[in-house]
C-alpha distance (Angstrom), angle and dihedral (degrees) to the residues before:
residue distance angle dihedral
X1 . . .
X2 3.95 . .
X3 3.37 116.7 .
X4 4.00 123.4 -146.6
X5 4.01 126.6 -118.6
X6 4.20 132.9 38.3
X7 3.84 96.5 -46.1
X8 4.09 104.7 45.9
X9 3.91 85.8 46.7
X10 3.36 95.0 49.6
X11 3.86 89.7 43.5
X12 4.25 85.6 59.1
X13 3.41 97.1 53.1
X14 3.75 91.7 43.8
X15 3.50 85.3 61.9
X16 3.66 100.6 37.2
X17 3.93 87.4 57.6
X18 3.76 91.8 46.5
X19 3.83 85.6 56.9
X20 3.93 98.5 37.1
X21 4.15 84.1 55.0
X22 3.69 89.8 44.9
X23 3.85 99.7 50.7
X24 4.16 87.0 51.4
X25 3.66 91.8 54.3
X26 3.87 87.9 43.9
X27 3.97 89.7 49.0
X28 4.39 92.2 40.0
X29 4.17 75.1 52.6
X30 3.50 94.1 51.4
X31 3.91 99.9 45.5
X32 3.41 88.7 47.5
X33 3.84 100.9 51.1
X34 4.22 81.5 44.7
X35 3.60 89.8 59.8
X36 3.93 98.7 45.4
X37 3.96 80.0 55.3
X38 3.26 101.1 48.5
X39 4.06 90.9 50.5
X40 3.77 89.3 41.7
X41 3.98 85.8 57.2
X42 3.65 92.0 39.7
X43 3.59 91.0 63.1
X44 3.75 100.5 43.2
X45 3.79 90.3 54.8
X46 3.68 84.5 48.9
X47 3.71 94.8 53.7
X48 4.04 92.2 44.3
X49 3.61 92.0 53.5
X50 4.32 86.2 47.2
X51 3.98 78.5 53.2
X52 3.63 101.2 46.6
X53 3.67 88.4 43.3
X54 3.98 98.3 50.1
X55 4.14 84.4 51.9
X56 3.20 101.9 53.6
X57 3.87 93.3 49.1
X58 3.49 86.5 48.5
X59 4.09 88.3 52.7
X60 3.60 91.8 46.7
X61 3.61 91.5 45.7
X62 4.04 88.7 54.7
X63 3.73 92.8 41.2
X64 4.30 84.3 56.5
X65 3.13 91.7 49.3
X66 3.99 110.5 48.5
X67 3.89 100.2 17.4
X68 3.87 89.9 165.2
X69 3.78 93.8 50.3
X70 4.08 90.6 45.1
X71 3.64 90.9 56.1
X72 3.85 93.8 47.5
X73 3.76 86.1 51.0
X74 4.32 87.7 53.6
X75 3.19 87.1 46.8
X76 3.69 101.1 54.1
X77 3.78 86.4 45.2
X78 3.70 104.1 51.6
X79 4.10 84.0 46.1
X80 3.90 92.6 51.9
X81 3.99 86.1 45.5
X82 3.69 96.4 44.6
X83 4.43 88.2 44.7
X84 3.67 87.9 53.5
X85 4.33 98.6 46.1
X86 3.52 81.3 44.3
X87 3.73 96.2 63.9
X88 4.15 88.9 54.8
């Protein structure tokens, strides 16, 4: 409870300094944690695009390399697709 006069007003904004200082170090902590995050994610999107990139080389390199077996494997695909539309 507040108390009237020089010393219970000073006693308030004693406090309400104290808690002004303490919600900017809570909001520095917050920014900062934000920004670790949003590096962190940064660099995992980074590293699934790497990913996504290195398979389809590695597709296209396969496809180059046995055309006749890529297009048996398409085929076999789009059948096993079609078979199970079908069925709906």
């Amino acid at each position: 409870m507040a108390t009237t006069g020089k010393d219970g007003t000073d006693g308030l904004r004693e406090d309400i300094d104290r808690l002004r200082a303490d919600i900017e170090a809570l909001t520095g902590s917050l920014q900062r944690l934000l920004d670790d995050a949003g590096r962190e994610g940064a660099s995992l999107a980074q590293e699934a695009v790497q990913g996504a990139e290195a398979g389809s080389d590695a597709l296209e390199r396969a496809i180059v390399q046995r055309p006749l077996v890529s297009m048996l494997v398409a085929l076999a695909i789009g059948m096993v697709i079609g078979r199970l539309f079908e069925r709906r």
